[in-house]
C-alpha positions as CSV (number, residue, x, y, z in Angstrom):
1,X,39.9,24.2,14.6
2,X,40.8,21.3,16.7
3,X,38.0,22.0,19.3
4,X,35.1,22.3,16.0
5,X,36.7,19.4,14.2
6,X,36.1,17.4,18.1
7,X,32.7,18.9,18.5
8,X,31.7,18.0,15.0
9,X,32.9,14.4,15.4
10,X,31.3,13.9,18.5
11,X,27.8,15.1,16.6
12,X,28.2,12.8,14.2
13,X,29.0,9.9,16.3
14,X,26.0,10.3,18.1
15,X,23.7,10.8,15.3
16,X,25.5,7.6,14.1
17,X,24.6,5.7,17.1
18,X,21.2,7.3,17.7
19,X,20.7,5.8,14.5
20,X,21.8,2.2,15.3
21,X,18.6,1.8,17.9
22,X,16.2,-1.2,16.6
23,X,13.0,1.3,16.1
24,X,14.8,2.4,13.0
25,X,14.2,-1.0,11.5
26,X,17.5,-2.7,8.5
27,X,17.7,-2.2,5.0
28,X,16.9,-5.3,3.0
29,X,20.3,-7.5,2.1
30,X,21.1,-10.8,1.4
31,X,17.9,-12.5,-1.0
32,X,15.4,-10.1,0.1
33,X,17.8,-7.6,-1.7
34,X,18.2,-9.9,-4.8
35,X,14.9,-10.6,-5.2
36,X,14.3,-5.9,-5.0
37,X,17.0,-5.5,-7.4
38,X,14.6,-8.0,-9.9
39,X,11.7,-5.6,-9.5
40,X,11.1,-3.6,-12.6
41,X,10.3,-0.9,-10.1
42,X,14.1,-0.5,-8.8
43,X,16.6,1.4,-10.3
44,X,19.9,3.4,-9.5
45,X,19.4,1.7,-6.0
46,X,16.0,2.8,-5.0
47,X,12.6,2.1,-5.7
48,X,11.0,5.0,-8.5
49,X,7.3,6.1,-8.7
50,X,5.8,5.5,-12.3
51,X,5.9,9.7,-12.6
52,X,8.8,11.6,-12.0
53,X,7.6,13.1,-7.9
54,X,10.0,15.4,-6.7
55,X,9.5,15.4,-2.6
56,X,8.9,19.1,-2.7
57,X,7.1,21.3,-5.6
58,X,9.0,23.4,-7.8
59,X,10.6,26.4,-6.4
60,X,9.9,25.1,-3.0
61,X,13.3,24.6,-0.5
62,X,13.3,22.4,2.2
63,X,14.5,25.2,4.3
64,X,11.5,27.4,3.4
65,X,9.1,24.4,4.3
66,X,11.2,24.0,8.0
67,X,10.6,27.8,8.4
68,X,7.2,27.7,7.6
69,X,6.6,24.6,10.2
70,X,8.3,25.8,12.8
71,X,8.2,29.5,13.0
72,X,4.6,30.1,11.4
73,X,2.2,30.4,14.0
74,X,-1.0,28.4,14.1
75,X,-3.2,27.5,16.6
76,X,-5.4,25.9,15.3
77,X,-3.1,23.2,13.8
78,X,-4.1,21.0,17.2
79,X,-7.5,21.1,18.7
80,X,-7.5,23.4,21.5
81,X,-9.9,20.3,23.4
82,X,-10.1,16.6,23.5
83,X,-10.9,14.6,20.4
84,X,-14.3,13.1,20.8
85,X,-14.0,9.7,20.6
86,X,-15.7,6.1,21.8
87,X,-13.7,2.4,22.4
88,X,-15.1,-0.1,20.7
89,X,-15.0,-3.7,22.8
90,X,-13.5,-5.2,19.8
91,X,-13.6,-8.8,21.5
92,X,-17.4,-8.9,22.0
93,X,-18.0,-8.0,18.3
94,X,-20.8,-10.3,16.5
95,X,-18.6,-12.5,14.6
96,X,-21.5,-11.8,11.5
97,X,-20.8,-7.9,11.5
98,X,-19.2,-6.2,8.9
99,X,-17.3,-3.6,10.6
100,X,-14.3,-0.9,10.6
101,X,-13.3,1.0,13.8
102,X,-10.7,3.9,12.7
103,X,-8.2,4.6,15.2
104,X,-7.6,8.7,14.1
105,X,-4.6,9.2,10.9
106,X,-4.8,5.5,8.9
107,X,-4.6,2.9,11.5
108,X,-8.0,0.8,11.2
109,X,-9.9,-2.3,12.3
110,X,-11.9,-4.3,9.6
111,X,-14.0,-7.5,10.7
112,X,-15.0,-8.7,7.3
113,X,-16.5,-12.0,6.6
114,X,-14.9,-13.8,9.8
115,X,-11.5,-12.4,9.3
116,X,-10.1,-9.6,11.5
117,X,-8.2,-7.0,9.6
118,X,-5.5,-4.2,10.9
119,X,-4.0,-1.4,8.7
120,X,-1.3,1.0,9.6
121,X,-1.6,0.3,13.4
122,X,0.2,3.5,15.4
123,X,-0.6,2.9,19.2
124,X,2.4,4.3,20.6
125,X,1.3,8.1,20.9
126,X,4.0,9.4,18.6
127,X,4.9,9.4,15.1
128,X,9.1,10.3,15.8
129,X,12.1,8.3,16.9
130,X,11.7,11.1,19.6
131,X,9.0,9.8,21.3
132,X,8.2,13.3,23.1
133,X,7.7,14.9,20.1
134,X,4.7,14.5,17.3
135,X,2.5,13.4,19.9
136,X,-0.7,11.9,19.8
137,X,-3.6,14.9,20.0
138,X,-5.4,14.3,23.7
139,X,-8.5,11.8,22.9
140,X,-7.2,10.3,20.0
141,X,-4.7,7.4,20.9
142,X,-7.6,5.8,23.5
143,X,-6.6,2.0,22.1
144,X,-3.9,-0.1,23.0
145,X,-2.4,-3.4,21.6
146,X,-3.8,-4.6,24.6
147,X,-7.8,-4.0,23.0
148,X,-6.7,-5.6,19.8
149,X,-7.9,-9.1,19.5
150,X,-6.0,-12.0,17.1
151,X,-5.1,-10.6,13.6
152,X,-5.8,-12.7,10.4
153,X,-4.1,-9.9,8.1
154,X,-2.1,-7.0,8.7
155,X,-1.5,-4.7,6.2
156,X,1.2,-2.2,6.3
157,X,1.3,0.3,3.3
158,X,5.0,1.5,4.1
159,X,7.6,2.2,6.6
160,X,7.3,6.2,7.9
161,X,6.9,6.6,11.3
162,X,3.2,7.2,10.9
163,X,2.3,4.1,9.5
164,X,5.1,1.5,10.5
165,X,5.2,2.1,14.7
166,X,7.8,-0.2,15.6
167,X,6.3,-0.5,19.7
168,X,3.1,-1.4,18.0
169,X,4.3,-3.9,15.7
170,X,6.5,-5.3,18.3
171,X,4.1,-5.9,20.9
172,X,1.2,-7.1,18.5
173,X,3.6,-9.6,16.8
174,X,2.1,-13.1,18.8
175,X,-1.4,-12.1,17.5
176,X,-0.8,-11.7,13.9
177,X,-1.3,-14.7,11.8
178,X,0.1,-12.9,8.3
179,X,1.6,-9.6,7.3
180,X,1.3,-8.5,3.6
181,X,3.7,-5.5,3.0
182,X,5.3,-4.0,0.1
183,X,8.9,-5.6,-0.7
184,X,11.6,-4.5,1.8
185,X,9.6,-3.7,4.6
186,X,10.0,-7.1,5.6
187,X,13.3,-6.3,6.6
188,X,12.4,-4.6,9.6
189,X,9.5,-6.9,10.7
190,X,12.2,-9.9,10.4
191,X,14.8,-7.6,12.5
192,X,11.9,-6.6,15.3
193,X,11.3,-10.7,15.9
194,X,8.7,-11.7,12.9
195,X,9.4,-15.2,11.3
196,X,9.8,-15.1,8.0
197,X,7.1,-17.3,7.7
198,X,4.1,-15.0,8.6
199,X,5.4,-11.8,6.5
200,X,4.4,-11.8,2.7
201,X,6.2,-9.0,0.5
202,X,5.1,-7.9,-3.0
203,X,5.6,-6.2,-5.6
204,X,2.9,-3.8,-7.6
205,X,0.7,-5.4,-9.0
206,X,0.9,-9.4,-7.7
207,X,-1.9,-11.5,-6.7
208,X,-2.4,-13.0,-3.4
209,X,-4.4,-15.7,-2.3
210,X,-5.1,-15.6,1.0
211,X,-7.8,-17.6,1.7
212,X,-10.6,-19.6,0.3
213,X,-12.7,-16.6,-1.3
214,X,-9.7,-13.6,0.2
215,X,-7.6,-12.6,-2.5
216,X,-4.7,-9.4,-2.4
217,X,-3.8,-7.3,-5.0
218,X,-1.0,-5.5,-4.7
219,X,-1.0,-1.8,-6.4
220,X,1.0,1.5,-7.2
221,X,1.2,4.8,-4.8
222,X,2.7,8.1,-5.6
223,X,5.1,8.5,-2.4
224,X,8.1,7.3,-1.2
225,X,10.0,5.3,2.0
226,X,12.4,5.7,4.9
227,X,12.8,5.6,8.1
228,X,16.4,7.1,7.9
229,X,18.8,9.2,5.5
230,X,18.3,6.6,2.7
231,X,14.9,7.0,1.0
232,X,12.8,4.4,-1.1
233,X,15.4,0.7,0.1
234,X,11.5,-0.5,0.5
235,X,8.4,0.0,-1.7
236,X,5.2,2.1,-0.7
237,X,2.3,0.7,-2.0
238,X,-1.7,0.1,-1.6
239,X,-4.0,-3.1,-1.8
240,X,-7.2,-4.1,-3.5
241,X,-8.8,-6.7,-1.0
242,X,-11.9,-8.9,-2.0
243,X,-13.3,-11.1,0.5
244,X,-16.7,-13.1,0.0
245,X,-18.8,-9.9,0.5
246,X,-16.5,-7.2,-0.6
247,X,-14.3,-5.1,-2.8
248,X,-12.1,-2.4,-0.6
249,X,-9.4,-0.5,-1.8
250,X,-6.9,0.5,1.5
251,X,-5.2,3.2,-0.3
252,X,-1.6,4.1,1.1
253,X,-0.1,7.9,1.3
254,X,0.0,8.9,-2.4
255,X,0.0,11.7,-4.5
256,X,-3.0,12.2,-7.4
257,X,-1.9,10.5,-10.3
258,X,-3.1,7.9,-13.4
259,X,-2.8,5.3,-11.1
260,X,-6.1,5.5,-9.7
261,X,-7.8,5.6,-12.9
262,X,-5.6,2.1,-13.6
263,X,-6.8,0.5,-10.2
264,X,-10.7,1.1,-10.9
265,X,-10.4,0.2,-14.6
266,X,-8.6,-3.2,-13.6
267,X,-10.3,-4.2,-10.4
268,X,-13.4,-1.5,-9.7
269,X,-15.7,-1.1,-8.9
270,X,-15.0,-0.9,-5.4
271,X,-17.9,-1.0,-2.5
272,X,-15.2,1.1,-0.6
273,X,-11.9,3.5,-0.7
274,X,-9.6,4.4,2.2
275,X,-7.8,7.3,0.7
276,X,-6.1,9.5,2.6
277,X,-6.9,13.4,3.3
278,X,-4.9,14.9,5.3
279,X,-1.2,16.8,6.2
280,X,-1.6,18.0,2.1
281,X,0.2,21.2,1.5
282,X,0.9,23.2,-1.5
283,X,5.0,22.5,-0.9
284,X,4.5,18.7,-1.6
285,X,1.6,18.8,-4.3
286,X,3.2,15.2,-5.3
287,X,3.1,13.1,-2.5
288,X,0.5,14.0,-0.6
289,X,-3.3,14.7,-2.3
290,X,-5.6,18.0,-2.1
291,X,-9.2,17.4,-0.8
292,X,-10.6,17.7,-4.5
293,X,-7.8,15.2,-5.8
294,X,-9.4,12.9,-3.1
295,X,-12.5,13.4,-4.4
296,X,-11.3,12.4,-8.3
297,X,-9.4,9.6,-6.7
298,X,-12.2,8.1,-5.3
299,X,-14.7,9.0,-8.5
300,X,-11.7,7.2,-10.4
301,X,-11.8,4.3,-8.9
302,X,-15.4,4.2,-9.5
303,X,-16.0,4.0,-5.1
304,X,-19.1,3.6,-3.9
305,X,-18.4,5.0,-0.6
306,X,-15.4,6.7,0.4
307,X,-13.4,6.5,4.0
308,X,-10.7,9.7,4.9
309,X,-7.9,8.9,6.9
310,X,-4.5,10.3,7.1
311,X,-6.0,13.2,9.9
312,X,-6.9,14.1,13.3
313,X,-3.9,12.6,15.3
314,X,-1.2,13.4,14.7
315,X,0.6,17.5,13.3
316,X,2.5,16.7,10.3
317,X,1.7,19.8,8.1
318,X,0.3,23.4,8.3
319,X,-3.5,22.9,7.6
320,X,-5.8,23.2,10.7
321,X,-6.7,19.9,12.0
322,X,-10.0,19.8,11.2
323,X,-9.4,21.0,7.5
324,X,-9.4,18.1,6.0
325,X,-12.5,16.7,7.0
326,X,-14.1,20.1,6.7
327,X,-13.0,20.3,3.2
328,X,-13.7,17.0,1.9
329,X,-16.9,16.8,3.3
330,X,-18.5,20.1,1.3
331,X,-16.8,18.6,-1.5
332,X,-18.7,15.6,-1.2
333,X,-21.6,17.3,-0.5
334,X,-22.3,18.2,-4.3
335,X,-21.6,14.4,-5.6
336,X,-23.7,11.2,-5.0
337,X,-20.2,9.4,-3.0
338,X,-21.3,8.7,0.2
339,X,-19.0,9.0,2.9
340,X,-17.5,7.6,6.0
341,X,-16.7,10.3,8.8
342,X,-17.4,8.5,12.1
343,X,-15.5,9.5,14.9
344,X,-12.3,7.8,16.2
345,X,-13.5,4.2,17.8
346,X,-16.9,4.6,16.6
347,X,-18.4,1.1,15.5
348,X,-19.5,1.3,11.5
349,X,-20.8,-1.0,9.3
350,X,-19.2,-1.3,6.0
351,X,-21.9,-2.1,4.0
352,X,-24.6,0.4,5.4
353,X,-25.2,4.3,4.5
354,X,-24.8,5.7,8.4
355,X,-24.9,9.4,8.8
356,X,-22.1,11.1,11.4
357,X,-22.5,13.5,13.2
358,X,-19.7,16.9,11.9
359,X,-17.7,15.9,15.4
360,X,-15.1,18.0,14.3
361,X,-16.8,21.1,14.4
362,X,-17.2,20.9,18.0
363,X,-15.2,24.1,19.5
């Protein structure tokens, strides 16, 4: 008993001070924490989606889910060749273009009316505290912090590894002018070395100014947070941004729910959507969306043109990799949405109806 008791403590020591490294961000305290415990959103110490979303469907264990991703053989959940991709020079873009380079999952570059736009940015080549595990798929982590140029506005929709890459957002932090997040994540931008005075932290549904003619506002999700034990200290969220030209939604990982239906009725309709489609399964029906509730999300919010991220980068379900694109792309097929499917670094303009080649088709 001695000798388990010993091994045990030793376990849990480790875990403990594996846990203490910086890429694992802080919880909020002090005022940040005041000003989340104000939030109508926060209560019994956690942020709570507007509809109750259990983490896994009913009947579904989180041991059965484990089994199923690590013992359930697929091949084809990575591509079995290189992603086709292109770099983009993103410093000798016309300062006039209206642009978006997607970087594969939801990390993307928008050039939009003179102001230069990042979302999500993962350039690390993993999604885990591990960094040899949940690698990058081979062709699709071609950019570096190194190609991005200055940053007017970075958006980050929450803190999972797959959207808040602390290497990423540590080594871009001397060319970002502003980062709008939802309330929390500061937190862990403040502890990686951002001043306090560049990071802006909402709530749903505030208003941002951030420029003459840019405005912010800040909307609901159906996920959750963490980058630890302790879920939901910080909120998830998405963001309506208008700009002289524009309307764009830059939808966050969510779940189908009312909320879209809210969004389009309150600020639609919207010259484009970045929803995501992609590492959906039937064991987490809540917080991730089927290719068809996509496709209603987007109709809700009364889109013009849709953009799918959230896929070909990174394994983080049991889908093939190419499923989601596959999918969503029959689906829209049969409506009059036109869609955005370029490949990873491929130059496209926001405002035009480009066709794309079915890249991921290529065996």
């Amino acid at each position: 008993m001695v000798v388990l008791f010993s091994i045990l403590f030793v376990l849990v020591l480790a875990g403990f001070l594996f846990m203490q490294q910086e890429q694992f961000g802080k919880k909020p305290s002090g005022a940040r924490l005041e000003t989340i415990k104000k939030s109508p959103n926060y209560y019994n110490n956690a942020f709570q989606n507007f509809s109750h979303t259990p983490s896994l469907t009913e009947g579904v264990s989180f041991y059965s889910v484990l089994k199923e991703f690590l013992f359930v053989k697929n091949e084809l959940k990575k591509p079995n060749h290189e992603i086709p991709s292109v770099k983009t020079d993103l410093f000798q873009l016309d300062p006039n273009e209206n642009v978006v380079v997607w970087f594969g999952h939801s990390s993307y570059f928008i050039q939009i009316d003179g102001k230069k736009v990042l979302v999500d940015p993962v350039f690390s080549g993993s999604v885990s505290p591990v960094s040899f595990t949940n690698k990058a798929f081979e062709g699709a982590n071609n950019y570096s912090v190194n190609d991005i140029p200055e940053i007017d506005y970075l958006f980050i929709t929450h803190d999972h590894w797959d959207h808040l890459d602390y290497k990423t957002v540590k080594q871009l932090q001397a060319k970002v002018k502003k980062v709008i997040c939802g309330l929390g994540v500061g937190a862990h931008l403040e502890h990686w070395g951002y001043d306090a005075s560049k990071i802006i932290e909402k709530d749903w549904y505030e208003k941002i100014i951030l420029d003459t003619s840019f405005e912010v506002n800040t909307v609901p999700a159906r996920h959750f947070s963490g980058r630890g034990f302790k879920r939901n200290t910080s909120l998830w969220l998405s963001f309506v941004f208008k700009t002289p030209s524009a309307n764009l939604f830059i939808g966050g990982d969510s779940g189908y729910d009312k909320h879209f239906a809210e969004i389009g009725n309150l600020y639609g309709p919207f010259d484009l959507v970045f929803l995501e489609n992609g590492q959906y399964d039937k064991s987490w029906k809540y917080i991730h969306m089927q290719p068809n509730e996509v496709l209603q999300a987007a109709n809700d919010l009364k889109a013009k043109a849709l953009f799918p991220v959230h896929s070909s980068k990174f394994v983080l379900a049991n889908h093939n990799w190419n499923e989601p694109l596959s999918v969503i792309t029959s689906l829209v097929n049969d409506s009059n949405l036109h869609m955005f499917t370029p490949l990873i670094g491929e130059k496209t303009h926001l405002q035009s109806r480009q066709t794309f080649s079915k890249w991921w088709e290529i065996s």
